[in-house]
N, C-alpha and C positions, 0 to 999 in steps of 0.2 A: 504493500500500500504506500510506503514510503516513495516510492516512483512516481506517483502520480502527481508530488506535490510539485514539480516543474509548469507541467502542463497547468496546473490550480492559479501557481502565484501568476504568469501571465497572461491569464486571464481575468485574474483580480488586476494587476495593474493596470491592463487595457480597458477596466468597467470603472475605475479609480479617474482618469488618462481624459473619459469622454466625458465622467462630471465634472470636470474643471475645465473643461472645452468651452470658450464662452465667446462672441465676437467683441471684438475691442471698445474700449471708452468707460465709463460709469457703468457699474452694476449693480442690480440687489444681488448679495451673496445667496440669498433662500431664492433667487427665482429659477422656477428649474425648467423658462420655455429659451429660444434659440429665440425668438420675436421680442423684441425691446417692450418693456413695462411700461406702460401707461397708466399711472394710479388712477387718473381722475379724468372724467370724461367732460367736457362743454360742450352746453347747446350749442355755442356759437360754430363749435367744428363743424355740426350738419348742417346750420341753419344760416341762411344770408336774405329770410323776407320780412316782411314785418316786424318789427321788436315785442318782444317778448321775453316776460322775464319768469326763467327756467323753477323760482321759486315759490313763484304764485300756487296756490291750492286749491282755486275754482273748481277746479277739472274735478277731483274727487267728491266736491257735495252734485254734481251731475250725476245720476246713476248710469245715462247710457253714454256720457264721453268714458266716466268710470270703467263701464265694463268694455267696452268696443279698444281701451290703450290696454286693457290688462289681456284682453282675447287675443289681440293682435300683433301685441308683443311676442306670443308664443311663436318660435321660430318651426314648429314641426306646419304653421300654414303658409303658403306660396306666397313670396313678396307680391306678384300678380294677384293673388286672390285679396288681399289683403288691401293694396291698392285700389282695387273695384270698392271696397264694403267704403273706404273713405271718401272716394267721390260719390256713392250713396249718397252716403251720410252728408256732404257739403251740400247736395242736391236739397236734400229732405230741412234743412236748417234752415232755410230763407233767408228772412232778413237777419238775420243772428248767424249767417254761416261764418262770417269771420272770427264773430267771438268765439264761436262754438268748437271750429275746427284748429283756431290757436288754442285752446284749451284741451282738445285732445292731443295736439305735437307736446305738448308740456306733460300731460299724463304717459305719452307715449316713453318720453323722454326720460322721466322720472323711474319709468318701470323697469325699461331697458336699461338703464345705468345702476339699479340695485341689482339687479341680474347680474350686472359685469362685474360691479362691487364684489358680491359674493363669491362667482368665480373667482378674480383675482386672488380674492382673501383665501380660500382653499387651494390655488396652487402654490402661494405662499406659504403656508403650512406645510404643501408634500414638500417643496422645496428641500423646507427646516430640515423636514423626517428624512429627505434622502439624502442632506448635508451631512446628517448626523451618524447615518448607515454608513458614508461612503469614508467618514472618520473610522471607524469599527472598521471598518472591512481594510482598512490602512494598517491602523494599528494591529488586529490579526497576522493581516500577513507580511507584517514585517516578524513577527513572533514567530510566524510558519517559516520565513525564510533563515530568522537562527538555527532554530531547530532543525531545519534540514541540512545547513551545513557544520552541524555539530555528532560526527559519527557516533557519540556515546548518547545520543537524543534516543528516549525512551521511544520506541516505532509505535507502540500503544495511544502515545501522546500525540505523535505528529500523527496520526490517523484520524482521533479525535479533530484536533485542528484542520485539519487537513478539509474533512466534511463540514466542520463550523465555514470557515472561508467558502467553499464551493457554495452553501448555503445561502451565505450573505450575498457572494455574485449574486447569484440564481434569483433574490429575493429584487433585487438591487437593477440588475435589467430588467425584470418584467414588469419593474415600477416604471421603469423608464419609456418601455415601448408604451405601456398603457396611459402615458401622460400625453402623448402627443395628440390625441384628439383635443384632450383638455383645453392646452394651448394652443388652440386655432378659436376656440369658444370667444374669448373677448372680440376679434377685429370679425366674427360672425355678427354680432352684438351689435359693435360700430357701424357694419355694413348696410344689414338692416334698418337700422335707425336714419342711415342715411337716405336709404333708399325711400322712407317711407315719408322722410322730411321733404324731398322732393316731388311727390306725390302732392302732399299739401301744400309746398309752395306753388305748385303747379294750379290748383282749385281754385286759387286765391290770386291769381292775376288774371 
């Protein structure tokens, strides 16, 4: 079993190698997407019609702009479909279509960016969790790598270690692969929101 521990440690260094793989400039140390972090998201990024301001709370004593930013924020329905319900909707407003359909861009706004909020905030945290794994799986197999070049190393031991290390990879990559959807979620987020701000900009001219 002692043999195997070659093939183990570089493999740990190459999963060690890719968490510290980061592109250049400023970084959060816990962010664990390749896509540059954007804490905080502004109306102003999607929005260039009418002024409006993103903290007003109209929107929610409305029950149907209410329910129609919380419905349509869900990203599992087609920006196209979605687009249709709000020129509806600008149609059916009348003389209140500006108030009404500025009121919904802001509930829209509001929903979509707690959404992002939250993702962010959870890949921040796996970040943490896999900053903290990929310390462990450092410090293991440097221990692994004494131990294997110490001929009087107990083989009982470096066996045991041997499978803690392989472990910690094993645990350590499929965190990894499994993040990458995660990290597409925000600028999904953005996109959307974008798209649907131009939708109502579009209503309204």
């Amino acid at each position: 079993m002692i043999g195997r521990a070659p093939c183990v440690l570089a493999a740990a260094l190459l999963a060690i190698g890719a968490a510290q793989a980061a592109p250049p400039g400023p970084r959060d140390p816990d962010w664990p997407c390749q896509q540059i972090k954007v804490p905080e998201l502004s109306l102003a990024a999607v929005w260039s019609g009418p002024p409006v301001d993103a903290r007003q709370t109209d929107w929610q004593r409305d029950p149907q702009v209410a329910d129609l930013a919380h419905r349509l924020a869900q990203r599992r329905i087609p920006v196209d479909q979605a687009s249709t319900e709000i020129r509806a909707f600008a149609e059916q407003a009348g003389a209140q279509k500006q108030q009404r359909v500025l009121a919904l861009l802001v509930g829209l706004f509001n929903v979509l960016n707690q959404e992002r909020e939250t993702v962010i905030a959870g890949l921040d945290r796996f970040g943490h969790r896999q900053k903290e794994l990929a310390d462990t799986l450092r410090a293991d197999n440097d221990k692994l790598t004494t131990m294997h070049q110490d001929s009087a190393a107990d083989p009982v031991a470096v066996n045991k270690l041997t499978q803690q290390v392989t472990w910690e990879m094993n645990v350590f990559q499929d965190r990894r692969e499994a993040i990458g959807y995660a990290c597409d979620v925000p600028a999904a987020i953005e996109q959307r929101l974008f798209a649907l701000a131009r939708t109502i900009q579009q209503v309204l001219e």
